[in-house]
Short mmCIF file of the C-alpha atoms (twelve columns), coordinates in Angstrom:
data_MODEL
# 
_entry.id   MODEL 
# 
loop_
_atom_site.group_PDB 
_atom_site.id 
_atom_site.type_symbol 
_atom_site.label_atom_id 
_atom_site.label_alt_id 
_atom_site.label_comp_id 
_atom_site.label_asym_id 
_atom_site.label_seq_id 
_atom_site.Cartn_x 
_atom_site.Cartn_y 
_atom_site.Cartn_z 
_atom_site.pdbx_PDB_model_num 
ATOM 1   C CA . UNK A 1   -176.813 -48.067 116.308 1 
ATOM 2   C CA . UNK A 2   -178.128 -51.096 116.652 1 
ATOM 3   C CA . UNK A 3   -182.414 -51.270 116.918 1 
ATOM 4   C CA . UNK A 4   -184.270 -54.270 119.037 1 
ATOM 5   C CA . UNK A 5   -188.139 -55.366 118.208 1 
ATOM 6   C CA . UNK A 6   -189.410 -55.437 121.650 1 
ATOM 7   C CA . UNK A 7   -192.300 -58.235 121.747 1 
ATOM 8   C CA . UNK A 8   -191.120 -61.903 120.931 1 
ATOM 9   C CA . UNK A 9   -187.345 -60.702 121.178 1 
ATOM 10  C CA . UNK A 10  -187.020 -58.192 124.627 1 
ATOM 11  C CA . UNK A 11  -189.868 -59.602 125.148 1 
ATOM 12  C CA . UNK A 12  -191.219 -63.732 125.549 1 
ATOM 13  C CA . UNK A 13  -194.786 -63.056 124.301 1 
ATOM 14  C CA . UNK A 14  -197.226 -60.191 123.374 1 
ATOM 15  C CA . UNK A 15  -196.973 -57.739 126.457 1 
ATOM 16  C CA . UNK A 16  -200.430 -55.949 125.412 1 
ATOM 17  C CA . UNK A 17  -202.178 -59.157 125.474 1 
ATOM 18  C CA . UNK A 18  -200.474 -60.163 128.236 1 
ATOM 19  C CA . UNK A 19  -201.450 -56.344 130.130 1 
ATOM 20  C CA . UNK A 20  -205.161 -57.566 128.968 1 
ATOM 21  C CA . UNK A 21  -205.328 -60.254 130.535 1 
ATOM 22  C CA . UNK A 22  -203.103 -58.625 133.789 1 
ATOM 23  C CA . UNK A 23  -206.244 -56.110 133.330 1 
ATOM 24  C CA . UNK A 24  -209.123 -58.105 134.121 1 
ATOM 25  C CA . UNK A 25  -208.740 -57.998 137.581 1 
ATOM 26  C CA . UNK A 26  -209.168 -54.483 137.707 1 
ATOM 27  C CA . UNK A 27  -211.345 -54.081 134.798 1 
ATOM 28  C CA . UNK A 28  -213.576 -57.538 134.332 1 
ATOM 29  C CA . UNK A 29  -215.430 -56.424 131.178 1 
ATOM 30  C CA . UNK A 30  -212.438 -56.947 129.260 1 
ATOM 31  C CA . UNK A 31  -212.994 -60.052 129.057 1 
ATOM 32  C CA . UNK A 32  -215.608 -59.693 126.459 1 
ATOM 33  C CA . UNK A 33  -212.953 -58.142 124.535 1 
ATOM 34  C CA . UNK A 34  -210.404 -60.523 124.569 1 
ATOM 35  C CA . UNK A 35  -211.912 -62.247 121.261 1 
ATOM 36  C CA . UNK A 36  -211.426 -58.804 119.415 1 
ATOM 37  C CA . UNK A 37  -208.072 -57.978 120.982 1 
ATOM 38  C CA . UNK A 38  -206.578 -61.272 120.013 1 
ATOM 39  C CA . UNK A 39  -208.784 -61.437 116.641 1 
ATOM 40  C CA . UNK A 40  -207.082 -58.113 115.764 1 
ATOM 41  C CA . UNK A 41  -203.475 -58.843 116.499 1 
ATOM 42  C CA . UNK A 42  -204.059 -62.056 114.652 1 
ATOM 43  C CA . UNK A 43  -205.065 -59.753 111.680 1 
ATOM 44  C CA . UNK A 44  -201.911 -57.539 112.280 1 
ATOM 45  C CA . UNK A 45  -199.349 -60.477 112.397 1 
ATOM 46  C CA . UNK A 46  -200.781 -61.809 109.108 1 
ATOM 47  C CA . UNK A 47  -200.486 -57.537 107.853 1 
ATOM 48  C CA . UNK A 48  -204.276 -58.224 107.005 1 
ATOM 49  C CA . UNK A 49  -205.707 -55.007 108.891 1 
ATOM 50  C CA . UNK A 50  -204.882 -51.567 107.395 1 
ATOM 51  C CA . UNK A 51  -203.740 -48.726 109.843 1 
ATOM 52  C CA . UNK A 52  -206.827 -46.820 110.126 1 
ATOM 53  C CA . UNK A 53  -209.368 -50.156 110.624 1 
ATOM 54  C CA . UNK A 54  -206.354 -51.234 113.484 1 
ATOM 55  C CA . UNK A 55  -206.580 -47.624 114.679 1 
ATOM 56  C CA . UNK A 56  -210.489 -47.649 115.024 1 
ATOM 57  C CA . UNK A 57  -210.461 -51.320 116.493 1 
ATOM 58  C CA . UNK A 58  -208.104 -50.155 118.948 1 
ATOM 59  C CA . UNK A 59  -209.651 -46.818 120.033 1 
ATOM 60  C CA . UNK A 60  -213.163 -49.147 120.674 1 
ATOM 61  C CA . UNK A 61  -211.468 -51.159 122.834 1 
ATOM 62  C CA . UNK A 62  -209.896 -48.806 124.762 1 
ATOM 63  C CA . UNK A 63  -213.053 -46.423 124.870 1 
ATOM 64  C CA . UNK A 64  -214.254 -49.499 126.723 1 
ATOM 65  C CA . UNK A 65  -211.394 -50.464 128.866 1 
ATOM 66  C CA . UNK A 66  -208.730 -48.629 129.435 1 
ATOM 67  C CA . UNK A 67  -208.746 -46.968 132.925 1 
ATOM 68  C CA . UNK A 68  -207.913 -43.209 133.808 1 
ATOM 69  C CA . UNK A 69  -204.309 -42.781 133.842 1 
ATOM 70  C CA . UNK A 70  -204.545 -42.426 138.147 1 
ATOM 71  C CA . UNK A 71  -205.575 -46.187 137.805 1 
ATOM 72  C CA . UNK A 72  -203.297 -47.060 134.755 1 
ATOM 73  C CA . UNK A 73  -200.212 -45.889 135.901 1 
ATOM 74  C CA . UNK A 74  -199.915 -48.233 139.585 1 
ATOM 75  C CA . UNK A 75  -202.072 -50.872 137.175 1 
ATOM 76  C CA . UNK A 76  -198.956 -50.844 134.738 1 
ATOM 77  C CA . UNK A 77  -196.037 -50.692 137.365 1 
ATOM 78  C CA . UNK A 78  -197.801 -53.581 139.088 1 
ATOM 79  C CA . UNK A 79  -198.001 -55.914 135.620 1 
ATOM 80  C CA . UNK A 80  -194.144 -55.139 135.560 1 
ATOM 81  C CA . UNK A 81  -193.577 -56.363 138.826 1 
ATOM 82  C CA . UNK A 82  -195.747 -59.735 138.027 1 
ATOM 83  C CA . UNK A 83  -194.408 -60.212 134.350 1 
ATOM 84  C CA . UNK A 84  -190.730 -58.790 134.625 1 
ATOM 85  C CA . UNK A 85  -189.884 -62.685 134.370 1 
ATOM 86  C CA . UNK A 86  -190.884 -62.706 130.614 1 
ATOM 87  C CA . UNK A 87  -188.255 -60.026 129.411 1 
ATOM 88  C CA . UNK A 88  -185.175 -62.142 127.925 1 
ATOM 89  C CA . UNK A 89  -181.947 -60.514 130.300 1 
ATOM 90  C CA . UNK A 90  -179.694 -61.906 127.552 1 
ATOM 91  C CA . UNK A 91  -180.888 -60.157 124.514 1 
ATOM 92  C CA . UNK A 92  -181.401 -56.757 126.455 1 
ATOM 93  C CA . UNK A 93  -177.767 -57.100 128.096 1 
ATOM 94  C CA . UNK A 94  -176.739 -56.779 124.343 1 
ATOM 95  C CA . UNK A 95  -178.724 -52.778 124.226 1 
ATOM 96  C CA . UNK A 96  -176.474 -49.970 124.781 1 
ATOM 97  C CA . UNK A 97  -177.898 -46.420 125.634 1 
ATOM 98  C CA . UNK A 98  -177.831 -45.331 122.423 1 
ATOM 99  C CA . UNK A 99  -179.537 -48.008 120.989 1 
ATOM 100 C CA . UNK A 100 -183.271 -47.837 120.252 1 
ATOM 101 C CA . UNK A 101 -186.462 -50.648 120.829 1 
ATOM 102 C CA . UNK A 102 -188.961 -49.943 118.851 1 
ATOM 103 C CA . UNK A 103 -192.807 -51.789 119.175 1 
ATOM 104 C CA . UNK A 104 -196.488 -51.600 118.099 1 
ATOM 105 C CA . UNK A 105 -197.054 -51.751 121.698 1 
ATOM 106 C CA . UNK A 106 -197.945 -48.251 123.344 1 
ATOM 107 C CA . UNK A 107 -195.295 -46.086 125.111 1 
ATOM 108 C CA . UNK A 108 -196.922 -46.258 128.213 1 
ATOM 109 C CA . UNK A 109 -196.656 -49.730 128.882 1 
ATOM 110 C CA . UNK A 110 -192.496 -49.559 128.083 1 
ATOM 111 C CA . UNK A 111 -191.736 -46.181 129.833 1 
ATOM 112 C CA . UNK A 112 -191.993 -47.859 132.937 1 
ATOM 113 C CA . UNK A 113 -189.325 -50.466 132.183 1 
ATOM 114 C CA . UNK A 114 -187.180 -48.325 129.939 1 
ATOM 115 C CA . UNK A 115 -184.295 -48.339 132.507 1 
ATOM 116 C CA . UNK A 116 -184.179 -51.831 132.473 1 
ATOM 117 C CA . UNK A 117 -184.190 -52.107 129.103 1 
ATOM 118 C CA . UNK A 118 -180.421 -49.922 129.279 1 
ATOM 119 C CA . UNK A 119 -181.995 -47.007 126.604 1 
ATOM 120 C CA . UNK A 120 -184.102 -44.058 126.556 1 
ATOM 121 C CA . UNK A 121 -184.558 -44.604 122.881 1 
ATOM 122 C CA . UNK A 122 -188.149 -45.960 122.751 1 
ATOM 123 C CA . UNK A 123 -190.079 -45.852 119.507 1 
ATOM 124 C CA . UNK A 124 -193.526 -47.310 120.452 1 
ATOM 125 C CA . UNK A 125 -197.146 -46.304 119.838 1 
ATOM 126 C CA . UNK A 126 -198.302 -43.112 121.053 1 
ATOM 127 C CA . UNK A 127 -202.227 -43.221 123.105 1 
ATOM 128 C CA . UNK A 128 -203.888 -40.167 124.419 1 
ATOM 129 C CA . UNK A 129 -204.934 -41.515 127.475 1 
ATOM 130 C CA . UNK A 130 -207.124 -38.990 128.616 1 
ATOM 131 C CA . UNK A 131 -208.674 -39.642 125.316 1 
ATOM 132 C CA . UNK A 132 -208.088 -42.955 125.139 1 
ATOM 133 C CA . UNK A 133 -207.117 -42.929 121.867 1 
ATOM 134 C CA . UNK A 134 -204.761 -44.053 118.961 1 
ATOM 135 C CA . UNK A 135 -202.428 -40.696 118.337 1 
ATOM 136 C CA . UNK A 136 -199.560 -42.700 116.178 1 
ATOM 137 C CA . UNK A 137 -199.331 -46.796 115.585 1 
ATOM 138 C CA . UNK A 138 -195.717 -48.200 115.344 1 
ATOM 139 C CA . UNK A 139 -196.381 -51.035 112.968 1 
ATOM 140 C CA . UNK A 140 -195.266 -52.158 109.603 1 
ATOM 141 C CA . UNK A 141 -193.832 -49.542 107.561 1 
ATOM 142 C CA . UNK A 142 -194.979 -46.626 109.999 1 
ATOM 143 C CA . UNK A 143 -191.668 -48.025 112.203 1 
ATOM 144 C CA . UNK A 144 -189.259 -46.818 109.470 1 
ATOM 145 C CA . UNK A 145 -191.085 -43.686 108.749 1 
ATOM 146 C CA . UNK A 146 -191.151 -42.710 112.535 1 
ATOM 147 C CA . UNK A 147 -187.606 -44.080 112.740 1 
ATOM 148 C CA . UNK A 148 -186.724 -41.974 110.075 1 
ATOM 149 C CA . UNK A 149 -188.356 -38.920 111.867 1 
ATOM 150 C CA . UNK A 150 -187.011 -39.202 114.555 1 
ATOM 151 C CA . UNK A 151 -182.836 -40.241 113.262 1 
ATOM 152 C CA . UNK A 152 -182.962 -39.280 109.857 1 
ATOM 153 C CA . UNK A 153 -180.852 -41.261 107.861 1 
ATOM 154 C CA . UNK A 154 -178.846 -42.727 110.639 1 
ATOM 155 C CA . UNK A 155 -177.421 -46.020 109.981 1 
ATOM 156 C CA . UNK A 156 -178.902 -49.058 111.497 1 
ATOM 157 C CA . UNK A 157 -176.201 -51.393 112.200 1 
ATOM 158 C CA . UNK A 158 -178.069 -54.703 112.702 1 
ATOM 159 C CA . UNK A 159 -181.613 -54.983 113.814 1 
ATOM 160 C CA . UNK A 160 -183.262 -57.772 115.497 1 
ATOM 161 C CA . UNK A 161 -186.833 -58.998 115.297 1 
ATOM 162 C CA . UNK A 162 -188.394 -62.183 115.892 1 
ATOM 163 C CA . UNK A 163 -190.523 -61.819 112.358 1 
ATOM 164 C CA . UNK A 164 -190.332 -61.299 108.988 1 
ATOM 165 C CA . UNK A 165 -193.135 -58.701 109.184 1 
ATOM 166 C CA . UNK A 166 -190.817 -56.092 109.522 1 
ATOM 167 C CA . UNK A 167 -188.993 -55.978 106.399 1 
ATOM 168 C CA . UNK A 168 -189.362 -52.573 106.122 1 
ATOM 169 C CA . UNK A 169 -187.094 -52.127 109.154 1 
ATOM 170 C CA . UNK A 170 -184.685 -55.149 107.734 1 
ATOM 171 C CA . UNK A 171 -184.768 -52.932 104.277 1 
ATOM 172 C CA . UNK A 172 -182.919 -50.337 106.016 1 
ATOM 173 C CA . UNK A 173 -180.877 -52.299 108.146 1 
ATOM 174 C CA . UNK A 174 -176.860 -53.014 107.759 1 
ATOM 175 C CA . UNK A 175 -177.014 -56.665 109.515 1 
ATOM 176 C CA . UNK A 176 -180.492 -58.189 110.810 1 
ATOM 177 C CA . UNK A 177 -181.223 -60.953 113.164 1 
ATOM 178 C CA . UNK A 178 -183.860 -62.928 113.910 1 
ATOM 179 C CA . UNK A 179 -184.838 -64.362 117.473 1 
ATOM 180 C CA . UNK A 180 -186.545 -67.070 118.358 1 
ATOM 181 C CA . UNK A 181 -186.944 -67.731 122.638 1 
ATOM 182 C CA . UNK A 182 -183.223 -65.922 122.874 1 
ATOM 183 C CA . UNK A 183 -181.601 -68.040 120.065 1 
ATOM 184 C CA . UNK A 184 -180.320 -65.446 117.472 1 
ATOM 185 C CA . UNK A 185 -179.775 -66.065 113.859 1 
ATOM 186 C CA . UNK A 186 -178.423 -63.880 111.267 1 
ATOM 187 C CA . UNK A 187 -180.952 -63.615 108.362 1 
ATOM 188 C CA . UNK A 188 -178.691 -60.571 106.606 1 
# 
């Protein structure tokens, strides 16, 4: 089995920044929360923020911004159609169906795509949308554990990432890559 990071490597950017800023058209107040949104996943991508504070950041936001799921849903498939540009074609054409992408970034925002992507093996972050809140965040070590919940002790063949931030998921790896704009390098 081989197991893809999905933003910076599917993916050329941050897709939930990216949906933010798709957002404000629909939803202009989140513009006063772009500050904390990109303040936060500064904080993450330096592994500065522990779960629970990212949890609680992330639930205020949403409280504030995130629309009702009749809204989401068309608001989601529509970002797809504008930003399908930014997924790398190359990298996914290497996924196989039983391969798995996992991401920090929530399952609602990949389920859309996830035939695209060649796999129904998404790990991402789970939201309660009607709640609009955090139920399970996919970041740092929480990957392997939920990895490990979900495939036990299954081998991982070679992973690819684009950061060094998830050595926890390298740790269990066989072979691991790291990808920079569709250039791959083996780091293991």
């Amino acid at each position: 089995m081989k197991v893809f990071d999905f933003d910076n490597t599917l993916y050329h950017g941050e897709s939930v920044v990216d949906f933010a800023v798709f957002m404000i058209r629909s939803s202009p107040k989140i513009i006063l929360w772009l500050p904390k949104i990109f303040w936060n996943l500064l904080k993450y991508k330096l592994y500065v923020i522990k779960k629970d504070n990212m949890e609680s950041q992330i639930d205020t936001v949403m409280q504030s911004c995130l629309p009702k799921q009749e809204i989401l849903f068309p608001l989601v498939r529509r970002f797809w159609k504008r930003y399908r540009h930014k997924l790398d074609l190359g990298m996914i054409s290497r996924i196989s169906p039983d391969d798995a992408i996992i991401s920090a970034s929530p399952a609602f925002l990949l389920r859309p795509i996830q035939k695209l992507l060649g796999t129904s093996h998404l790990i991402c972050s789970e939201v309660d949308i009607a709640h609009k809140k955090v139920i399970f965040l996919n970041f740092s070590d929480h990957k392997v554990r939920r990895f490990r919940g979900l495939y036990g002790e299954r081998m991982i063949e070679a992973f690819f990432t684009d950061s060094y931030y998830d050595q926890a998921m390298m740790d269990i790896s066989e072979k691991v890559f790291l990808v920079k704009k569709g250039k791959i390098r083996r780091i293991k």
